[in-house]
Residue, then its C-alpha position, 0 to 999 in steps of 0.5 A: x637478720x642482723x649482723x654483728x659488728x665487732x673490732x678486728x677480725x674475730x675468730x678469722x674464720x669469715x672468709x672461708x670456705x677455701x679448696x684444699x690445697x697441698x703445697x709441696x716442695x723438694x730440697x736437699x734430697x727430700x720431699x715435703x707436703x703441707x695443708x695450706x688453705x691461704x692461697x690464690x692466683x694473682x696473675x693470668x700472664x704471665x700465670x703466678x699463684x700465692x701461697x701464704x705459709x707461717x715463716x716457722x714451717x718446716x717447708x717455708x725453708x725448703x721452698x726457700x732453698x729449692x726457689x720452686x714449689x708445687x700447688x695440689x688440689x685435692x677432692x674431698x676423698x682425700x681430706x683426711x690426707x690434708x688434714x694429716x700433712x698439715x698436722x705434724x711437721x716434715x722435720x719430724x716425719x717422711x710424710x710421703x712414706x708415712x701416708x703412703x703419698x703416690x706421685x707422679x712426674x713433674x715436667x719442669x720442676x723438681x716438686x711432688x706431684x701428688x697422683x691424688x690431686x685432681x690438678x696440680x701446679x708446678x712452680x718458680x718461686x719469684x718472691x715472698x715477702x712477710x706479712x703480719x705473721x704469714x709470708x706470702x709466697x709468689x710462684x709463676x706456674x710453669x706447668x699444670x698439671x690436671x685429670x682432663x675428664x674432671x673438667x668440662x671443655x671450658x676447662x672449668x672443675x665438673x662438679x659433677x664428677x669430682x668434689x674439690x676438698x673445702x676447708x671451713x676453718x675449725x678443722x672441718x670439710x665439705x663439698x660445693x653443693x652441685x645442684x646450685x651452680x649458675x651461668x651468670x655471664x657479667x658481661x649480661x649483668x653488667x649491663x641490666 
């Protein structure tokens, strides 16, 4: 099969899919969610996690003012939630109240933590810096937060027991397909 080459990057979409994921923040007395689909971890020690949030957003302020901010990981049951927080502003609406979003208790932060997601990090925000017309945002994780029987002992997501959302793009979810994970150790491959 043939590939196409073109100038730049397209429609910017090649890169997908990516796990749901709603960022949370609290600051001046009030609680805000947005989609964010851009995000990665970028550190183990100690632990930092990045998201990438458009400087104009509502939350990109808040996380400013309250230096911390929370990573949601959602299943796939809740994507029309996602879909929902990343489609209307906080300046506008109590996304919280509107959706009827259930948290649970942070241990280190003042973020939501949302009783949806099936983990969650709470974080310090250590920097950010502007890139193109995105800002990346750079938490250290200073609590996790996760529902222990969705993940097998290696605390690796069981995917036979929740379907993480995937956002493709284009407005559209899906799921991994299960039956087509495999054990590939690199240290076994590294040396074929």
């Amino acid at each position: 099969m043939a590939k196409v080459s073109i100038e730049g990057a397209g429609k910017f979409s090649h890169h997908y899919p990516k796990v749901a994921t709603i960022v949370t923040v609290h600051a001046t007395g009030k609680d805000n969610a947005m989609a964010v689909a851009w995000h990665s971890s970028i550190s183990a020690n100690p632990p930092m996690y990045g998201v990438s949030i458009a400087p104009k957003r509502f939350t990109m302020e808040l996380m400013l003012e309250a230096k911390e901010f929370g990573v949601n990981f959602m299943p796939i049951e809740k994507a029309e939630l996602v879909a929902s927080v990343g489609g209307i502003s906080g300046r506008e609406v109590d996304k919280f109240q509107r959706w009827g979003i259930e948290k649970d208790k942070p241990l280190k932060t003042s973020v939501p933590i949302l009783r949806d997601a099936y983990a969650c990090y709470e974080c310090k925000l250590v920097d950010h810096t502007t890139y193109g017309d995105h800002v990346w945002v750079v938490g250290e994780i200073l609590a996790t937060h996760f529902e222990e029987e969705l993940f097998t002992e290696g605390q690796a997501l069981n995917l036979e027991r929740v379907s993480p959302a995937l956002f493709m793009g284009n407005e559209l979810y899906t799921i991994p397909a299960k039956d087509n994970i495999r054990n590939l150790d690199r240290k076994v491959y590294g040396k074929r």
